[in-house]
N, C-alpha and C positions, 0 to 999 in steps of 0.2 A: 527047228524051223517053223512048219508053218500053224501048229498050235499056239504056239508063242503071240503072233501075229494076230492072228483070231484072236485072240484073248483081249490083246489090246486095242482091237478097233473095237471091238462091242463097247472097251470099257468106256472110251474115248466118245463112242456116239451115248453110253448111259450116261454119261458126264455133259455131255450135251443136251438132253433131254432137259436132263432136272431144270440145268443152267436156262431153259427154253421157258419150261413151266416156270420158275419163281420170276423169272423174267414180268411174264405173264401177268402174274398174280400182284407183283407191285405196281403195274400198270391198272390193274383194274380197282385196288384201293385206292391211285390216286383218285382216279374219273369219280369215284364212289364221294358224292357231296356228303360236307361235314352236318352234321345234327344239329342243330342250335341249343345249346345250351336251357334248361328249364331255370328259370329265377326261382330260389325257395324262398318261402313265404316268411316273415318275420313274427314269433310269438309276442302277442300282445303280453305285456306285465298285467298281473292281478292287481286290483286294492287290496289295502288289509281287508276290508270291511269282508270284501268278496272270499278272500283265501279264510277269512275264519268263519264265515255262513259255508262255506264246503265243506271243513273240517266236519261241524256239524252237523252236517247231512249225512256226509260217512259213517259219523260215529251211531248217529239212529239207526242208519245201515246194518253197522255191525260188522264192519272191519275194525275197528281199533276195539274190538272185546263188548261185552255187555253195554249199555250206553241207560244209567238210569237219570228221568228227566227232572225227579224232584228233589235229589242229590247234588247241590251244589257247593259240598265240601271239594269236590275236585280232587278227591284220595285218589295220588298217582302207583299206580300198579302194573310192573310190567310180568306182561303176558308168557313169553319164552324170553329164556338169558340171551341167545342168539340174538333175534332182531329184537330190542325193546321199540315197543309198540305200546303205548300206552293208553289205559283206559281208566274213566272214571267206573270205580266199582266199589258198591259198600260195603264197608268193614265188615259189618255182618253177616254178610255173604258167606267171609271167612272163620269169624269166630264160634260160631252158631254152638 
């Protein structure tokens, strides 16, 4: 009898509850105004001229390996098998 009873009105008002709160909460994301979207910006293209004057700054840098400037053989040499990375580097470097 009245355990029974009890049992199901509690479940019957938690059931209601919840029903109450999501209720709720749809309503208040409607009200909630939309964000406006941000426009992303468009990357300008390089020139050649541009992309191999960087190259070259790099490479004096000294990411792409040693960088020698009176070396114009251009001996292609990669650095690790993994990423080839190449760099101007003289022979002699290696043969010595």
């Amino acid at each position: 009898g009245k355990r029974r009873r009890r049992r199901r009105r509690r479940r019957r008002r938690r059931r209601r509850r919840r029903r109450r709160r999501r209720r709720m909460e749809k309503e208040k994301e409607k009200k909630k105004k939309k964000k406006k979207k941000k426009k992303k910006k468009k990357k300008k293209k390089k020139k050649k001229k541009e992309r191999k004057k960087e190259r070259k700054t790099e490479r004096k840098k000294g990411e792409f390996g040693e960088y020698d400037e009176d070396d114009h053989r251009g001996t292609v040499v990669p650095q690790d098998g993994k990423r080839q990375t190449f760099a101007r580097i003289r022979i002699s470097d290696f043969v010595s």
